[in-house]
C-alpha positions as CSV (number, residue, x, y, z in Angstrom):
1,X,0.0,0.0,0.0
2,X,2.8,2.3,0.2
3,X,3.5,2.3,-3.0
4,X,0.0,3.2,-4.1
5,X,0.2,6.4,-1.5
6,X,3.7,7.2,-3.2
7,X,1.6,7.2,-6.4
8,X,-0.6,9.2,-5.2
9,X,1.8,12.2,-3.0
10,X,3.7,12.6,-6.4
11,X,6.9,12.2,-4.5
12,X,9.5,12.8,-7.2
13,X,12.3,15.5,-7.1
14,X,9.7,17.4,-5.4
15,X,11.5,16.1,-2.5
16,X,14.8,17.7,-2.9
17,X,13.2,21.3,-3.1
18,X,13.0,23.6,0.1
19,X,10.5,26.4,0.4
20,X,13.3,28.9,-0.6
21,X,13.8,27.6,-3.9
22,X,10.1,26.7,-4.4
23,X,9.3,30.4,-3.8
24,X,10.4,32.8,-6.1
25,X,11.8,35.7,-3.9
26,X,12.2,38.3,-6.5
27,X,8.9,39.8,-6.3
28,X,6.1,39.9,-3.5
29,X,2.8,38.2,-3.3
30,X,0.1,40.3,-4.7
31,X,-3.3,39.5,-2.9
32,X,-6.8,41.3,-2.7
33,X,-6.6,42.8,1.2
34,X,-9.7,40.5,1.5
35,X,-9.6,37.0,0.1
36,X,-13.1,34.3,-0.3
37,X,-13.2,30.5,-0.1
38,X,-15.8,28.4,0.3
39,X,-15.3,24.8,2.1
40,X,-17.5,22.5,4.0
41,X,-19.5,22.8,7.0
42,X,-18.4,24.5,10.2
43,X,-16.3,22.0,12.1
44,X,-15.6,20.1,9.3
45,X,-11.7,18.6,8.2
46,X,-11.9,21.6,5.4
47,X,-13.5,24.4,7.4
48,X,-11.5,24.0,10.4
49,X,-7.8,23.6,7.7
50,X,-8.9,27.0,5.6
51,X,-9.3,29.3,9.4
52,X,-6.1,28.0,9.9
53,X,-4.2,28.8,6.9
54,X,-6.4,32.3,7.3
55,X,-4.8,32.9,10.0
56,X,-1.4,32.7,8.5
57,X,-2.5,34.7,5.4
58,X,-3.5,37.4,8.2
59,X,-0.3,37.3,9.9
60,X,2.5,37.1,6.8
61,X,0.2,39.4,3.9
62,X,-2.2,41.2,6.2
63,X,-4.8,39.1,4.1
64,X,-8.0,38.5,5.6
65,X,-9.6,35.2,4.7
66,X,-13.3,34.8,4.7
67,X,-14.6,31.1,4.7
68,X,-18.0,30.8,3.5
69,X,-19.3,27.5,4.9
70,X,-21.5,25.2,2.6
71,X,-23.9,22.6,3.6
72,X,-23.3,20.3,0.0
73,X,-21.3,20.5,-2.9
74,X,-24.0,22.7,-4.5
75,X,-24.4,25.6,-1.7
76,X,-20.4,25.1,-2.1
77,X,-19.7,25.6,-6.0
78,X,-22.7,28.3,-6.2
79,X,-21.0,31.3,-5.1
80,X,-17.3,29.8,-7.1
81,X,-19.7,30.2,-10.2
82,X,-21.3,33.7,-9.3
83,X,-17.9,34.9,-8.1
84,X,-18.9,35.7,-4.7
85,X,-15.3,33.8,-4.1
86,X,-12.7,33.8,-5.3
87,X,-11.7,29.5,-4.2
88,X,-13.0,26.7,-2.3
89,X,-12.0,24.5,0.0
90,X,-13.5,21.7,-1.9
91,X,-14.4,17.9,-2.0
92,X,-14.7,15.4,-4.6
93,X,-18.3,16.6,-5.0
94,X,-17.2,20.0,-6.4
95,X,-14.6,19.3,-8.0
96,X,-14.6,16.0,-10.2
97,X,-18.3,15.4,-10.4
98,X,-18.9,19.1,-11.0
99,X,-16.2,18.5,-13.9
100,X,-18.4,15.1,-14.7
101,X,-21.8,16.9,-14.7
102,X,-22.9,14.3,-12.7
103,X,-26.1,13.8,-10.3
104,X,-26.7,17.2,-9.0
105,X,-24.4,18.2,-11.3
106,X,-26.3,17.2,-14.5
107,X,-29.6,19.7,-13.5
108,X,-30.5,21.8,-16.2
109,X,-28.8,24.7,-14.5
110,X,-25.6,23.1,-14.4
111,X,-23.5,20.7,-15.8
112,X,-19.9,19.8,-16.3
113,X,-18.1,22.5,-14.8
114,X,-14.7,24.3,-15.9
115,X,-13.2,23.6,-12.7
116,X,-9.4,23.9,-12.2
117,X,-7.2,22.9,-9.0
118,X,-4.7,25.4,-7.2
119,X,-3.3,22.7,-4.9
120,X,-4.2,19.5,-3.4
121,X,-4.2,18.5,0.6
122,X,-2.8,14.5,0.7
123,X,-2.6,14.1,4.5
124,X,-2.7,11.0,6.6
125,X,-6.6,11.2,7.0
126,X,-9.1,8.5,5.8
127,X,-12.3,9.7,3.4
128,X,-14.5,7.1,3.8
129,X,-17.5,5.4,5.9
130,X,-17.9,6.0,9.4
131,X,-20.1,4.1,11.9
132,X,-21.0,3.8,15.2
133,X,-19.4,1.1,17.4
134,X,-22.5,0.1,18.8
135,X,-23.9,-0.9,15.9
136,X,-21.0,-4.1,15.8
137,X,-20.2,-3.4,11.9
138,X,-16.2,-4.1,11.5
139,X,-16.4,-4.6,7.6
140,X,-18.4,-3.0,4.6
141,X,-20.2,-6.0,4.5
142,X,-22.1,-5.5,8.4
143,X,-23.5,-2.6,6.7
144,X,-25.8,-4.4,4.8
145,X,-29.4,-3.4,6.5
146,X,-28.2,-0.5,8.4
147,X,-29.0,3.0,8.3
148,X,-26.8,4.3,6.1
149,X,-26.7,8.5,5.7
150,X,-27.8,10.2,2.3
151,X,-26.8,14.2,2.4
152,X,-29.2,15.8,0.1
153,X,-27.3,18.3,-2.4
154,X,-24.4,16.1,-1.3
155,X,-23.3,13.8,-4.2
156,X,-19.9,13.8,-3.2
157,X,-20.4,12.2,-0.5
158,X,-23.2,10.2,-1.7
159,X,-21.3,8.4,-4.6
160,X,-18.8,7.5,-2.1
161,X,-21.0,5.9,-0.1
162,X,-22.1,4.1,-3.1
163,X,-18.5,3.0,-4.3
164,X,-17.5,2.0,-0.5
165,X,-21.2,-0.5,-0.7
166,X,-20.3,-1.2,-3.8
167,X,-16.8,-2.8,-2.6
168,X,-18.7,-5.0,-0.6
169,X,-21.2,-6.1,-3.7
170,X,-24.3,-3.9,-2.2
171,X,-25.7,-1.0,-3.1
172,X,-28.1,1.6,-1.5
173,X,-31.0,-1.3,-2.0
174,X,-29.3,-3.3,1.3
175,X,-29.3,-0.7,3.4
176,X,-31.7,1.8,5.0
177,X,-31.0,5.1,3.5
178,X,-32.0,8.2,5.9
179,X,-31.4,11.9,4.7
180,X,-30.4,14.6,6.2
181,X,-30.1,18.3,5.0
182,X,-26.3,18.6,5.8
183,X,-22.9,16.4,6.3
184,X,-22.9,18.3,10.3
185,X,-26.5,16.8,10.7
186,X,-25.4,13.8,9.1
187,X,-22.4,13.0,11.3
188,X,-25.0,14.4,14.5
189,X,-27.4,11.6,13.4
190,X,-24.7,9.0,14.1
191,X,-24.4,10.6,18.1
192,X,-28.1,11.1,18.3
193,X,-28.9,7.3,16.6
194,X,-31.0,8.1,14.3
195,X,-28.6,6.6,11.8
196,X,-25.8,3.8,11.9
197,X,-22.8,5.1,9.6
198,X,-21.7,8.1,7.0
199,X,-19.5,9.3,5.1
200,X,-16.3,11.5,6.6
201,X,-13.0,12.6,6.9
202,X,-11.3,11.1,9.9
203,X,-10.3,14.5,11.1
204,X,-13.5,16.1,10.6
205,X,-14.7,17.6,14.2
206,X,-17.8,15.7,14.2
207,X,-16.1,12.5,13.7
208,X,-14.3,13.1,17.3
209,X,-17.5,13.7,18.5
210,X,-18.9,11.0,17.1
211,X,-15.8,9.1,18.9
212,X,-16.5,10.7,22.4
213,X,-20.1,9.7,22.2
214,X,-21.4,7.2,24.2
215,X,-22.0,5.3,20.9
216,X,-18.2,5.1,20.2
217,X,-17.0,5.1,16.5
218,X,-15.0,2.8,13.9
219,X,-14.3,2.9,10.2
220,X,-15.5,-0.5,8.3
221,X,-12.8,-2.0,7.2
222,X,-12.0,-2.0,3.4
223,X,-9.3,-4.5,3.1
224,X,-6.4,-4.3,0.7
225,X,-5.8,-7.3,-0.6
226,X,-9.6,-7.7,-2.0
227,X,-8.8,-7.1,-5.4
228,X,-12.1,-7.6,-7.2
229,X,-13.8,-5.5,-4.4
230,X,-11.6,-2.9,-5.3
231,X,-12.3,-2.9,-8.8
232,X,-16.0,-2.2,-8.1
233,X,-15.0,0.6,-5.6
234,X,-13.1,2.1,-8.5
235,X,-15.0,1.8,-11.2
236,X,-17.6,3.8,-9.5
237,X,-14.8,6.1,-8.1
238,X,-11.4,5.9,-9.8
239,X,-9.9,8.7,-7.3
240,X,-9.5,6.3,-4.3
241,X,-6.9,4.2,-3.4
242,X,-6.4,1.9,-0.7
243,X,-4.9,3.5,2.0
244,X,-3.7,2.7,6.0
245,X,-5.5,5.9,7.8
246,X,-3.3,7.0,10.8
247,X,-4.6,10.4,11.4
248,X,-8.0,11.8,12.9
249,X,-10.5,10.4,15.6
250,X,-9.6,7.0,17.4
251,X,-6.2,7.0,15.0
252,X,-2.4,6.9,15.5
253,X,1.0,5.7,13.7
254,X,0.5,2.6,16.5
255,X,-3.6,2.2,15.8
256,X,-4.2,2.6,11.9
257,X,-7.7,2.0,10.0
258,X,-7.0,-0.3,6.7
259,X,-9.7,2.0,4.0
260,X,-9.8,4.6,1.3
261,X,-8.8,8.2,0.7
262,X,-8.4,10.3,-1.5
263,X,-6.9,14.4,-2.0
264,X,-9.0,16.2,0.1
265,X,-9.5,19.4,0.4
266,X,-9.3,20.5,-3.1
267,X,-8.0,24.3,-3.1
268,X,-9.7,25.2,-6.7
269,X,-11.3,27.7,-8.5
270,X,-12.9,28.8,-12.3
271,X,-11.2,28.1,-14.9
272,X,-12.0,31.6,-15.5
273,X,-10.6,32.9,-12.5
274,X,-7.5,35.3,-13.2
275,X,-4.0,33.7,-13.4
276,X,-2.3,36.4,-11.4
277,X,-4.7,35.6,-8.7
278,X,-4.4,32.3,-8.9
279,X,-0.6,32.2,-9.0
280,X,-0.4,34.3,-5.9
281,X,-3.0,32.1,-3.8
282,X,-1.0,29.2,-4.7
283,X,2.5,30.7,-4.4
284,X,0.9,31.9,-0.3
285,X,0.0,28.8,0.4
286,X,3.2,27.3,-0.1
287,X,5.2,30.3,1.3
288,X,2.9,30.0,4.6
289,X,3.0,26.4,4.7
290,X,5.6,26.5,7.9
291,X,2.7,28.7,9.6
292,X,-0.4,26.3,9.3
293,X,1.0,23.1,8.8
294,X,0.5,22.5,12.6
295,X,-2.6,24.5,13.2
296,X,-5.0,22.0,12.1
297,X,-5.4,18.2,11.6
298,X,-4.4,17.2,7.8
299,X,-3.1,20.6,7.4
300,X,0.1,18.4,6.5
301,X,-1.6,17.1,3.9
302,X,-0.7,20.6,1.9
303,X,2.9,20.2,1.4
304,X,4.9,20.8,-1.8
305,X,6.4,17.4,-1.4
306,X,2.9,15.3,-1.7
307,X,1.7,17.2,-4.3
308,X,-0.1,15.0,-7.4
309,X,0.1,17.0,-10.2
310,X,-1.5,14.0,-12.6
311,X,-5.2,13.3,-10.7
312,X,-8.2,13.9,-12.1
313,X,-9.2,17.2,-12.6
314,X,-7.0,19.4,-14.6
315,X,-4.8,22.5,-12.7
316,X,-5.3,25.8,-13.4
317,X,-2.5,28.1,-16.0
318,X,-2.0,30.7,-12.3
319,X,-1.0,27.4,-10.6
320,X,1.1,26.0,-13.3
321,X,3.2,29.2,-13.6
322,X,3.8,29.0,-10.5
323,X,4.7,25.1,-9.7
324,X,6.6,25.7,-13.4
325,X,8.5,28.9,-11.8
326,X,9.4,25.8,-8.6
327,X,10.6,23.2,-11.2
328,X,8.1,21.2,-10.3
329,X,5.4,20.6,-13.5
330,X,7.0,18.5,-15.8
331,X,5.9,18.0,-19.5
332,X,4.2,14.7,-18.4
333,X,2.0,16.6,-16.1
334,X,1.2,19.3,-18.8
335,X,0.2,16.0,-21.1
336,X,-2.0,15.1,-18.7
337,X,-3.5,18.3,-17.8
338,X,-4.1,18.7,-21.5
339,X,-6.1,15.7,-21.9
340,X,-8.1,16.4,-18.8
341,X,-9.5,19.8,-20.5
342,X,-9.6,18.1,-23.9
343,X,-12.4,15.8,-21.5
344,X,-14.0,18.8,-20.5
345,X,-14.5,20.2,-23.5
346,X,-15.6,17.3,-24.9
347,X,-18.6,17.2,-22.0
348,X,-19.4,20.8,-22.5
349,X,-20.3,20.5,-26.1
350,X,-22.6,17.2,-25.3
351,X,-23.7,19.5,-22.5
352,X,-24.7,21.8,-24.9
353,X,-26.2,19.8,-27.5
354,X,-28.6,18.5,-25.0
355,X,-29.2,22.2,-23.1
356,X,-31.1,22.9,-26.1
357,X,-32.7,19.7,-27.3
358,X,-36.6,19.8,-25.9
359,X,-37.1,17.0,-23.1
360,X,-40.5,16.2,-21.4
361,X,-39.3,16.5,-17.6
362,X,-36.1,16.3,-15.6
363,X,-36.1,12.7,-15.9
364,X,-35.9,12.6,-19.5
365,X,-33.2,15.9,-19.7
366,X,-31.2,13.8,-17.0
367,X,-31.5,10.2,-19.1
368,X,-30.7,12.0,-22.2
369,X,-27.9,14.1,-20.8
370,X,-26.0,10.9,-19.6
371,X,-26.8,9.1,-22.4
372,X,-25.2,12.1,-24.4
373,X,-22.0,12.1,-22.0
374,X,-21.7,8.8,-22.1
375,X,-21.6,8.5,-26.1
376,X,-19.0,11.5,-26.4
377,X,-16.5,10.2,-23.8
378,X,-16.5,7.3,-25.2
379,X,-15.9,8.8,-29.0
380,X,-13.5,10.8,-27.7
381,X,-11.6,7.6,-26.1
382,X,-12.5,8.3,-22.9
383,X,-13.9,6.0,-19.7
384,X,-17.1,7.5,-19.2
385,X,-16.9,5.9,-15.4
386,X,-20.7,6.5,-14.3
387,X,-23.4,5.8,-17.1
388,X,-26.6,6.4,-14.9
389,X,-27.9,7.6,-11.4
């Protein structure tokens, strides 16, 4: 499994590089006195890591960061789009099924999304299921007629739920599915039982909570060396990888968790969004890394050396200046990145073709529209990975 996590932290030459020589000192950051981000609930993993790197902004710029809390990926990737912020703190939700325009996604007033990443955070955390100890689950397979948490709005964390049953050979049809407006009243459902498990970052707030409760908490194990089981995870979710999960609630180098993860936050913006801006968030966050690396659990997760410059959604031209300007981004990563937009753009003109076909209810524009996707990925040679919802 190590070498899958080396896969996945880039680790390359990266490694030789200190801060000094990854930062350009020749000129100064140039950032708005008031910065935006958007990131997950209040008390979750992302929240708690973007106040923390705010307060290093605030110290070494005199930038104030204001993190706009989201209850799903939608409330999240709203005010990206309107420009009521200029990044977010994001998940997988908003970043590669927004790309995907997939389930909430692929509304009429949406669709695949130009999104871009600044920077990934590959910490020690797990991303996966949670449940309570109470319930005696100790493998994906006990959660087979439990109640299971669906966030509304949430797809994110919804199709991982559904990739993590989906290891185990069930789907949302064996368990009881119970939803809830939020992930905070999600993860509160577990302490107040009125649901079993859901989906979480081991370092989210709640999931300490959850852990302090008199209901106790454990992650179902998703072992390793189930190869088929992982080829169902992964075909629903090709972002994971098997990983040994040593930080967050109930979790230590000497008491590790054998499950998933994935990058997570996501600091991303617009496509759109301008390059010196974006250059000069990601050059900060590097240059203040020292400052908040300590201030919040998985904030290590943000250092230049696990950077993954070839994952699945594609970077944007402000960050590649800059990781170009640190010799990191290499002309395999630009190859890469290059066929990730060539994906996008070949989803946004399916997109469009449907947009303005006439369909007789959302149904039928959703059915069409991944029906659409579906045929122009694979044209195009691409793995259209989800086919219906």
């Amino acid at each position: 499994m190590k070498s899958a996590y080396r896969r996945l932290r880039g680790v390359c030459a990266a490694a030789l590089f200190t801060l000094s020589i990854a930062s350009p000192v020749s000129a100064q950051v140039k950032l708005p006195s008031t910065l935006a981000w958007s990131a997950y609930d209040v008390g979750s993993g992302g929240y708690n890591q973007s106040v923390a790197i705010g307060n290093a902004l605030k110290q070494k710029y005199n930038v104030s960061l204001r993190v706009l809390p989201g209850k799903n990926d939608i409330s999240r990737n709203l005010p990206l789009r309107e420009n009521k912020v200029h990044f977010s703190a994001n998940g997988i939700g908003g970043s590669y099924l927004a790309q995907e325009g997939l389930y909430e996604f692929g509304a009429r007033e949406w669709g695949p999304q130009p999104v871009r990443a600044l920077m990934l955070s590959i910490s020690d955390q797990l991303l996966s299921i949670v449940a309570a100890k109470d319930t005696g689950v100790k493998t994906v397979a006990d959660l087979k007629g439990k109640r299971v948490a669906w966030v509304i709005g949430a797809p994110s964390l919804n199709q991982n739920i559904t990739a993590i049953l989906a290891f185990a050979g069930l789907t949302w049809n064996d368990v009881q599915k119970v939803e809830f407006g939020g992930f905070g009243a999600a993860m509160d459902g577990v302490i107040n039982n009125q649901v079993d498990a859901a989906f979480s970052s081991s370092i989210s707030g709640k999931a300490y909570q959850i852990a302090k409760s008199p209901r106790g908490l454990v992650y179902p194990v998703i072992a390793h060396a189930d190869k088929a089981g992982w080829a169902r995870l992964q075909k629903v979710a090709p972002f994971y990888i098997p990983f040994m999960g040593t930080e967050g609630a109930d979790l230590s180098r000497d008491k590790p968790a054998e499950s998933a993860a994935y990058p997570y936050p996501v600091l991303m913006a617009y496509a759109s969004q301008d390059v010196g801006l974006v250059y000069a968030m990601t050059r900060a966050m590097v240059e203040t890394f020292d400052m908040y690396k300590g201030a919040a659990p998985g904030n290590a997760g943000w250092d230049v050396k696990r950077q993954n410059f070839a994952w699945v959604i594609p970077y944007h031209d402000g960050a590649i200046r800059y990781w170009k300007e640190a010799g990191l981004w290499k002309a395999e990563h630009q190859a890469h990145n290059d066929k990730l937009i060539e994906r996008q753009k070949v989803l946004a003109a399916a997109w469009a073709q449907v947009a303005k076909s006439a369909h007789a209810d959302d149904k039928a524009f959703a059915q069409a529209w991944m029906k659409a996707r579906a045929d122009a990925l694979v044209k195009a040679g691409f793995e259209p990975v989800v086919t219906s919802w």
